[in-house]
C-alpha positions in Angstrom: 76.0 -44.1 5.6 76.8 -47.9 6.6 74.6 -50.5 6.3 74.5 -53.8 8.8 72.7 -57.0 7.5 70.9 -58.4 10.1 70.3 -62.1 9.4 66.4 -62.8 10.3 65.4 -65.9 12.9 63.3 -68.0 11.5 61.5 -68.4 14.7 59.5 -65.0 13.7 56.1 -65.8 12.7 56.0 -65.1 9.0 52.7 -63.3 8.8 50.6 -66.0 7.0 51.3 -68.1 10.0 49.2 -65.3 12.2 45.8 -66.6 12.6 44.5 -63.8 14.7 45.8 -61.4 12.5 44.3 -63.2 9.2 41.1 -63.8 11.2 40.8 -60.1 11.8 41.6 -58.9 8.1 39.3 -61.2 6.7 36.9 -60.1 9.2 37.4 -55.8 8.3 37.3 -56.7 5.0 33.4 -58.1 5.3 32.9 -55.5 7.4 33.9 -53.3 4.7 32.2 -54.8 1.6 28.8 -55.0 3.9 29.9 -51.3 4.5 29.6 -50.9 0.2 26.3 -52.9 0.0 24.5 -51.3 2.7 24.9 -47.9 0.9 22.5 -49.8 -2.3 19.5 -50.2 0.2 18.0 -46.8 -0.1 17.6 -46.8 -3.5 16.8 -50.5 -4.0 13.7 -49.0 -1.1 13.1 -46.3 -3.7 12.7 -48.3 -6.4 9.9 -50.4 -4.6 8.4 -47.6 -3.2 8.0 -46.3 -6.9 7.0 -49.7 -7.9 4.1 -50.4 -5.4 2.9 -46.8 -6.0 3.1 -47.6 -10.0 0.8 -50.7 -9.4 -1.4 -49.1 -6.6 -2.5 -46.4 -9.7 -2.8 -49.0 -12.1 -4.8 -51.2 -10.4 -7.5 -48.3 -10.0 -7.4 -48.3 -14.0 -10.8 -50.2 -15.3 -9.6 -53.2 -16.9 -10.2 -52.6 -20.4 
């Protein structure tokens, strides 16, 4: 098998230089990590369900 070494232009964008395609990956990626954080809500929700039901029986308690 034979190799050829192709010489590259440096008129190519070098991908760094691609602000669409930065713009878009930086983009996904929030998308992504809000993706992550969303899935904590429910039980951040349980939690303060638990918690205002905790208080709602205490505060029937007679203060003592």
């Amino acid at each position: 098998m034979k190799t050829k070494a192709v010489p590259l232009s440096p008129s190519l964008p070098v991908p760094g230089d691609r602000l669409l395609r930065r713009s878009a990956l930086a983009a996904f990626r929030h998308l992504r990590a809000a993706g992550t954080r969303a899935k904590a809500v429910p039980g951040l929700f349980t939690l303060a369900v638990q918690d205002v039901r905790d208080a709602w029986r205490e505060s029937a308690r007679p203060n003592v």
